[in-house]
C-alpha positions as CSV (number, residue, x, y, z in Angstrom):
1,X,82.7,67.7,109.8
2,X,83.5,69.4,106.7
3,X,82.9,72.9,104.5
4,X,80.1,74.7,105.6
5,X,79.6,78.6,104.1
6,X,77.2,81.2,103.0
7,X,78.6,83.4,100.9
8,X,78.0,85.9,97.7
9,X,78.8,84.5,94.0
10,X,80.0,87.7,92.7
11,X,82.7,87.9,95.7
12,X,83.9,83.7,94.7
13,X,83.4,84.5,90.7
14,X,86.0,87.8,91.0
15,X,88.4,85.9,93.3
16,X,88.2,82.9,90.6
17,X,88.6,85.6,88.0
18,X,91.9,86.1,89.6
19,X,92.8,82.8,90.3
20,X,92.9,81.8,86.6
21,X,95.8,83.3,86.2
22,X,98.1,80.3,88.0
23,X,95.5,77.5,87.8
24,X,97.4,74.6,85.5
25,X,95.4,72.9,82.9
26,X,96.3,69.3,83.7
27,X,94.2,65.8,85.5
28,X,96.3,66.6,88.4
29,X,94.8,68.6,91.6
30,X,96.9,71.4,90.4
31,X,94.0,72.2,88.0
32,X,91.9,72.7,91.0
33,X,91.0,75.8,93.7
34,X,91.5,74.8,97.0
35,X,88.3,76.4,99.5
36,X,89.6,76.4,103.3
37,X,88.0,78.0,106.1
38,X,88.8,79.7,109.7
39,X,86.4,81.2,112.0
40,X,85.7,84.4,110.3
41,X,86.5,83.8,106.7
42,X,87.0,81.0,103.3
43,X,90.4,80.8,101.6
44,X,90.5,80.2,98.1
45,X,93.9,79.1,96.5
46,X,95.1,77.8,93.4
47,X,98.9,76.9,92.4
48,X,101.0,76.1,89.6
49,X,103.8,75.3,92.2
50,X,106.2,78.0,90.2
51,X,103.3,80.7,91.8
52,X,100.7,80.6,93.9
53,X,97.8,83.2,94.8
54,X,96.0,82.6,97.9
55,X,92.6,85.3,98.3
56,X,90.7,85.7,102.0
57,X,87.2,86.5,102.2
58,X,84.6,86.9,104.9
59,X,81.8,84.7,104.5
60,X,79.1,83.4,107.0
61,X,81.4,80.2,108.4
62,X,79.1,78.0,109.7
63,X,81.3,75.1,109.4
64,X,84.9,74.6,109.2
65,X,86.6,72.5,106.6
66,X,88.5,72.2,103.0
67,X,87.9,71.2,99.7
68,X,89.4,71.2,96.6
69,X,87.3,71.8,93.1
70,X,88.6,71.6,89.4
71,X,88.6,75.2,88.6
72,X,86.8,74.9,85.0
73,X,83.5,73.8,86.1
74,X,83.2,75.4,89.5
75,X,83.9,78.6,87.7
76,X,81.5,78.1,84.8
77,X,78.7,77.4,87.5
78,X,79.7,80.5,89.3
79,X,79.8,83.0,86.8
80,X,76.8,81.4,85.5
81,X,74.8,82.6,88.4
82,X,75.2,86.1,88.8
83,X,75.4,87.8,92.2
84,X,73.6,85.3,94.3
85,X,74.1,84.6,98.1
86,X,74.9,80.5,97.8
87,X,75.9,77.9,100.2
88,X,78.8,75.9,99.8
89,X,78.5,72.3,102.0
90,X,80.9,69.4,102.2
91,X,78.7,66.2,101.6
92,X,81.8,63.7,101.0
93,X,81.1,60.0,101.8
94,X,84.2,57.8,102.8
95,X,86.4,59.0,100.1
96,X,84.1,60.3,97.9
97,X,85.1,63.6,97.9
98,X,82.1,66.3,97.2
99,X,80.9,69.8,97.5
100,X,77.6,70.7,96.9
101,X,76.8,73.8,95.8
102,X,73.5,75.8,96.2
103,X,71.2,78.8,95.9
104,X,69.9,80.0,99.4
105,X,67.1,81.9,97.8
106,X,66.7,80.1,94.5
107,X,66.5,76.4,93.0
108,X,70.0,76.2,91.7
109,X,71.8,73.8,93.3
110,X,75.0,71.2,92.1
111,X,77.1,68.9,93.8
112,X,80.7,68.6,92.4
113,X,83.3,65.7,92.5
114,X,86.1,66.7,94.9
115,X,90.3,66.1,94.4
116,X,92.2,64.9,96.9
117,X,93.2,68.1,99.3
118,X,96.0,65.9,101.0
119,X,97.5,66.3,97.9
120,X,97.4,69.9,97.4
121,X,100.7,71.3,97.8
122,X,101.3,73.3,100.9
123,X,102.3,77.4,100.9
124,X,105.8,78.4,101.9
125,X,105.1,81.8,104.2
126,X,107.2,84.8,103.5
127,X,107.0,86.7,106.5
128,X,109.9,88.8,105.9
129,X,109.1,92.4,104.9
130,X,111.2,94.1,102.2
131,X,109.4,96.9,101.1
132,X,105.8,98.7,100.4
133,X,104.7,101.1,97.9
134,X,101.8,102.6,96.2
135,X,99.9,99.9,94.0
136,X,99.5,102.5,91.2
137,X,103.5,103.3,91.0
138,X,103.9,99.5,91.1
139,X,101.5,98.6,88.0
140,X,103.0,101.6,86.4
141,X,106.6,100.9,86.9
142,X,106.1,97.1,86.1
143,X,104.2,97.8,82.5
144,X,107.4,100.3,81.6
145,X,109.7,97.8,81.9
146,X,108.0,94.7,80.6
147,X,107.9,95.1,76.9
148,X,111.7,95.3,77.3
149,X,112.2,91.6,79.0
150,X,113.3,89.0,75.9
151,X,110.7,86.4,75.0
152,X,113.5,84.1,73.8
153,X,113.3,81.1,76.7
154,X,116.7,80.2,75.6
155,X,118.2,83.4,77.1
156,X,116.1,82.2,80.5
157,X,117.9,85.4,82.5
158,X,117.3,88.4,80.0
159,X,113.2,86.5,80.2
160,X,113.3,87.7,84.0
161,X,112.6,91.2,85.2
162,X,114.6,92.3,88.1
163,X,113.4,94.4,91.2
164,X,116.1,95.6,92.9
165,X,115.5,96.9,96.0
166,X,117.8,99.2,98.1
167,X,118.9,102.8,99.6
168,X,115.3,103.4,100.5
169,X,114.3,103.0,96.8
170,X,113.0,100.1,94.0
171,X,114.1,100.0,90.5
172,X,112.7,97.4,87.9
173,X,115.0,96.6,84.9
174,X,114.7,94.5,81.7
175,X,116.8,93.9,79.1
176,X,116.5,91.8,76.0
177,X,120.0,92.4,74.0
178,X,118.8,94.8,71.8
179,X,117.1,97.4,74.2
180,X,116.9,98.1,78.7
181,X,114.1,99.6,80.0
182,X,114.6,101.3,83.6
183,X,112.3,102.7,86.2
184,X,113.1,103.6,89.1
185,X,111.3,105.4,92.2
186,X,111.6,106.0,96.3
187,X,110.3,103.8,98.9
188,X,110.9,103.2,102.6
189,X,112.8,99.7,102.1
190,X,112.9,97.3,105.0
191,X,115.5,94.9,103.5
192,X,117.9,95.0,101.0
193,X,117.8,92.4,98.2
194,X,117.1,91.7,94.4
195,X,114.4,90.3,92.8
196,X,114.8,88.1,90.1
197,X,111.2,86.6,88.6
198,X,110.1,86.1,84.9
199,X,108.7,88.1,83.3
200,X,105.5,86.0,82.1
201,X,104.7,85.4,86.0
202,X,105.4,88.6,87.0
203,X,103.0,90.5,84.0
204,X,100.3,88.4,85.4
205,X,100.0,90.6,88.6
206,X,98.3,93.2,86.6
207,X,95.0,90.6,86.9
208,X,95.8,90.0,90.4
209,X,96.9,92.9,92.4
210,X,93.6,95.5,93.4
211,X,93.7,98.8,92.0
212,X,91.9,99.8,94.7
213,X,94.7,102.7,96.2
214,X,95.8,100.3,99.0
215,X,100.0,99.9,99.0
216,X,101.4,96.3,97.7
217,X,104.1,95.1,100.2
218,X,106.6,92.8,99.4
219,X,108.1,90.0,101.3
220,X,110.8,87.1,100.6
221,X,111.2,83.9,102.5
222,X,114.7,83.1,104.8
223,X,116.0,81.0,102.2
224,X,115.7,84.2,99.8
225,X,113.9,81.7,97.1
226,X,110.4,82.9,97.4
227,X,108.8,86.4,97.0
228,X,105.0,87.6,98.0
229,X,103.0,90.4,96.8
230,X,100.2,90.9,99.3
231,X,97.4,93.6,99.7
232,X,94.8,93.4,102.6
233,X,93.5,90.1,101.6
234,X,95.6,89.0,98.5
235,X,98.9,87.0,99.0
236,X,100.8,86.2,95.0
237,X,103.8,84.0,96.1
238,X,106.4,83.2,93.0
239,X,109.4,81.4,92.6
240,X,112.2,83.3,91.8
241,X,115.1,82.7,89.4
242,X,118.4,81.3,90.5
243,X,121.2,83.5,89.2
244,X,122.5,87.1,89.1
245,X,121.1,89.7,86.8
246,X,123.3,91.2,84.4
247,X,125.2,94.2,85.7
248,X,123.0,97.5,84.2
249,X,124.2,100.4,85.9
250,X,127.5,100.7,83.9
251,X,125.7,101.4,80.5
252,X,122.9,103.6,81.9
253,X,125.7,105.7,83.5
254,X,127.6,105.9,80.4
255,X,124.4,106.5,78.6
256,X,123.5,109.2,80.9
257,X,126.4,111.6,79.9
258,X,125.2,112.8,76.4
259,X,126.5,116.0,74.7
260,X,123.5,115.7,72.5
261,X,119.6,115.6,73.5
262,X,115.9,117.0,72.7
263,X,113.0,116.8,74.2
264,X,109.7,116.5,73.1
265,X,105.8,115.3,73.9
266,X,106.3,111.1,74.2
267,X,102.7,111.2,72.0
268,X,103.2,114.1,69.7
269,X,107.0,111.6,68.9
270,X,105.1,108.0,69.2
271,X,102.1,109.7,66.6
272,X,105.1,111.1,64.4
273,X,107.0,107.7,64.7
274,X,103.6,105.5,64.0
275,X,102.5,107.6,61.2
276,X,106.5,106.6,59.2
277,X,105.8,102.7,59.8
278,X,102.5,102.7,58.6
279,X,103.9,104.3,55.3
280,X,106.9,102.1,55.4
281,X,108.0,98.7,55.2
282,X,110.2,98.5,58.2
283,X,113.2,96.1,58.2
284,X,116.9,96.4,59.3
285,X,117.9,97.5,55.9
286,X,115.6,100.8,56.6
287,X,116.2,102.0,59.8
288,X,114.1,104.8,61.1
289,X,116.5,107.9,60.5
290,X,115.6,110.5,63.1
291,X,117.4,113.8,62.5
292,X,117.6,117.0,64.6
293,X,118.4,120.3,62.7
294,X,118.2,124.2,63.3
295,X,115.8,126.3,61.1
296,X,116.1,130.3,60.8
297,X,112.4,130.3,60.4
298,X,111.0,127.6,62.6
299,X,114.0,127.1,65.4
300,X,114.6,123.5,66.1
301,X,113.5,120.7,64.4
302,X,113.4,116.6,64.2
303,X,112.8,115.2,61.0
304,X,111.7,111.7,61.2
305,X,112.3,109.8,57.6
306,X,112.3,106.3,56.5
307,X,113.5,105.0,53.2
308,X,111.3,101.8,53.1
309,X,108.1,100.9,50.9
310,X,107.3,102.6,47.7
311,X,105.7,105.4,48.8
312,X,106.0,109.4,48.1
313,X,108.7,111.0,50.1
314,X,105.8,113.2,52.0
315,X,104.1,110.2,53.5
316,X,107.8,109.0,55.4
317,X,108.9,112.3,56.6
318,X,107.9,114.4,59.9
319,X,109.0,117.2,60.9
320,X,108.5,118.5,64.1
321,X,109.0,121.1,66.8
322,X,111.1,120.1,69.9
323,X,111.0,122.2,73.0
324,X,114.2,122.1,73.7
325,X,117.7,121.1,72.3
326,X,121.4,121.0,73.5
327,X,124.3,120.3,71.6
328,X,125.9,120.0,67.3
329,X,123.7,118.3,64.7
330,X,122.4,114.9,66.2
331,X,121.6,112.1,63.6
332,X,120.2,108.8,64.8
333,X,119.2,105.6,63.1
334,X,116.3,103.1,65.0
335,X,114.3,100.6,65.2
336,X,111.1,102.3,64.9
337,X,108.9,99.4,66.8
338,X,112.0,99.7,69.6
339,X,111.3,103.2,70.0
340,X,107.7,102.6,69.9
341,X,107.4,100.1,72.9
342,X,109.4,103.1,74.8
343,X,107.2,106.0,74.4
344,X,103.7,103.9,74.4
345,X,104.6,102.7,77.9
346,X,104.3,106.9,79.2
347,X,101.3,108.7,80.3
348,X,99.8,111.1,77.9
349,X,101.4,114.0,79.8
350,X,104.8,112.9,79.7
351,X,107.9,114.8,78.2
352,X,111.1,113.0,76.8
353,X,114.4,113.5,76.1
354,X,116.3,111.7,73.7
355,X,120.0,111.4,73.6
356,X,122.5,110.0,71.7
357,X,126.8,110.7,71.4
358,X,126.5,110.0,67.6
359,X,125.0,107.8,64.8
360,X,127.0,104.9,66.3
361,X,126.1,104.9,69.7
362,X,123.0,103.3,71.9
363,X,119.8,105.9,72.3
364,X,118.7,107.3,75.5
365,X,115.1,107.9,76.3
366,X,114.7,109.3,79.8
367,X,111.4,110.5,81.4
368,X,110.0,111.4,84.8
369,X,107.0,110.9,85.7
370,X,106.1,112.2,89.6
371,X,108.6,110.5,91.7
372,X,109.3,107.6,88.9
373,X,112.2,107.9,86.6
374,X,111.9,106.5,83.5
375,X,114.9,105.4,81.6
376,X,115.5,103.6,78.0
377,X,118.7,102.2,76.1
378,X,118.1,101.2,72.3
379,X,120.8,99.9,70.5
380,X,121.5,101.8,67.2
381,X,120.7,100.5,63.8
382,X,123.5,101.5,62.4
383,X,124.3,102.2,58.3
384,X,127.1,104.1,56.8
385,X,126.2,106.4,54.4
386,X,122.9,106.9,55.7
C-alpha cells in the first residue's frame, strides 16, 4: 500500500512556496520534498541537513504511505494548476518509485519518477521548550538585528546571530566588527540557553514562519545542538553553531552611559542622512560629519554635512530640529550607510536617541518600540581636524 490523498493545490503550492527555502539543488534526494501521511493529515518535508522545515496539513487520507518528489518539477506542476482539489496516488512497481498526480474534477493528470525515501534523512525532535513569543515581535526583532551580522564567511562567528534567552526575556544580537545591533524584549522563558545560528538560515524564517498572529515557540534538543521554530503546523529545525558568542554586554553598558545625546524622528534622520549620500561620494576619507549645536533663534540643531563629491555646499548640509538634547557641543563622524541600516530597520513612528562621549568614541542609537528595546553601536570614522 502506498500514498493515497485528496487534497487542494493551493494549500501543497504555499507549503512548497515555503519549502524552497532549504530544498538543495543537487542529483541527490536532498533536492526532493518528502510527502508522508498519518490518519488525519500529509507531511511535507524538505532538508538541507544544516535545516529542515517540516509543514502538516489536513487532507482527505485515503491511504497511508510516503514518497519523495524532486522539488523543481512537482512544484512547477503545482503552481501551474491553480487552486484545484487533486489526488496524489503511489503507483510504484518493484522499485520503480512513482507518484501520480491528478485532477479530481479536471483532465490534468502526471505521474512523476520517485527518489528513494529510505534515503531521506530522518528529523531529530526537539521536544524541549525554551520559550514563546508573539510572531510579530519575533520577525521584528530578527529584521533589526540582521543587517548587523558580517557576511565575511571567514569570521564564521560574527556570520551568526545570537538569541539569548534568559530572566524571563530574549535578546537577539549581531555584530560584524564595525557595528552591534541589539534588541531585546520580555517573554515567559521556560529554559535558559543561547542560540547561536547563522545568520543566512536564520533570515530565511521571514518566508517560513505565518504572520498569521499565532506565537512562535522555540525548542532545543538534549544534546543542545539543534533548535525548532514551530507554529500550529510548522516545525523549522536548524543546526546551530558550535562556539561562544562574543561577550556584548560590556560595550553596550559602557555605551549606555553618555553625557551627550538627541533625539529625533528615525525617518525625518534616515531622509536627512539619504538625501547627504545621494549628493555625495561616500568613502572613509569623507565621513558623514553629524553636528549638534544651539541656535538663539531656532533652539537645538543637527547639521548633517559631508565633504565628498563636487557638489554645492547646500546640497550636503541638513539642518534639522531635534526634540530634545542633553549635554556640551557633540560632534560625530559616520559611516553614513552604517547609520542608515540602523534607522531603516524602525517603524515609521519611532523616536531615536543618538549618543556619543566625543568624536572618538563608538555611537549609540537606542529605540523603543512597545516592549522591544532597540539598541545600536557604530564605530566612529574618525579624522583629526575634521
Amino acid at each position: 500500500m502506498g500514498i493515497n490523498v485528496n487534497i487542494q493545490s493551493s494549500v501543497v503550492s504555499d507549503s512548497l512556496r515555503r519549502i524552497k527555502n532549504v530544498i538543495k539543488e543537487s542529483d541527490s534526494v536532498l533536492s526532493g520534498v518528502l510527502i508522508e501521511t498519518d490518519e488525519a493529515s500529509i507531511s511535507l518535508r524538505g532538508t538541507n541537513i544544516d535545516s529542515t522545515l517540516e509543514i502538516d496539513l489536513p487532507a482527505n487520507i485515503l491511504e497511508q504511505g510516503i514518497a519523495v518528489i524532486p522539488y523543481k518539477p512537482l512544484n512547477d506542476y503545482i503552481n501551474a494548476l491553480g487552486n484545484e482539489k487533486i489526488n496524489l496516488k503511489d503507483v510504484s512497481k518493484k522499485n520503480n518509485y512513482q507518484l501520480l498526480i491528478s485532477e479530481i474534477e479536471g483532465e490534468s493528470k502526471t505521474k512523476f519518477n520517485c527518489l528513494n525515501h529510505d534515503d531521506f534523512p530522518d528529523t531529530v525532535k526537539c521536544d524541549k521548550l525554551v520559550c514563546s513569543m508573539s510572531i510579530d515581535n519575533f520577525l521584528l526583532m530578527l529584521k533589526m538585528v540582521n543587517k548587523a551580522a558580517a557576511k565575511d564567511i571567514s569570521r564564521p562567528m560574527l556570520s551568526c546571530i545570537l538569541l539569548s534567552i534568559k530572566d524571563n526575556s530574549i535578546t537577539f544580537a549581531s555584530m560584524d566588527g564595525y557595528r552591534m545591533h541589539i534588541s531585546k524584549s520580555p517573554i515567559t522563558t521556560h529554559t535558559d540557553c543561547d542560540l547561536v545560528i547563522p545568520a543566512s538560515v536564520l533570515i530565511s524564517l521571514l518566508g517560513v514562519l505565518s504572520s498569521n498572529g499565532e506565537d512562535v515557540s522555540i525548542y532545543v534538543n538534549e544534546r543542545g545542538t539543534l533548535a525548532c521554530f514551530a507554529q500550529s503546523n510548522i516545525r523549522f529545525t536548524i543546526r546551530m553553531f558550535d562556539g561562544k558568542y562574543p561577550a556584548y554586554q560590556k560595550l553596550i553598558d559602557k555605551s549606555m552611559a553618555r553625557t551627550r545625546a538627541f533625539t529625533i524622528g528615525a525617518p525625518q534622520m534616515k531622509s536627512a542622512v539619504n538625501k547627504v549620500t545621494a549628493a555625495t561620494k561616500y568613502d572613509t576619507k569623507n565621513p558623514l560629519q553629524v553636528t549638534i549645536m544651539e541656535s538663539d533663534d531656532e533652539g537645538t540643531m543637527v547639521q548633517l554635512y559631508s565633504r565628498g563629491g563636487e557638489v554645492t555646499e547646500d546640497s550636503v548640509n541638513k539642518v534639522l530640529a531635534v526634540n530634545t538634547f542633553r549635554g556640551p557641543e557633540l560632534v560625530l563622524q559616520v559611516s553614513n550607510n552604517l547609520l542608515i541600516d540602523a534607522l531603516e530597520v524602525l517603524p515609521a513612528d519611532a523616536v531615536v536617541e543618538i549618543s556619543a562621549e566625543s568624536v572618538k568614541s563608538p555611537i549609540t542609537i537606542t529605540a523603543q518600540i512597545q516592549d522591544i528595546s532597540f539598541i545600536s553601536v557604530i564605530m566612529p570614522v574618525y579624522q583629526a581636524g575634521k
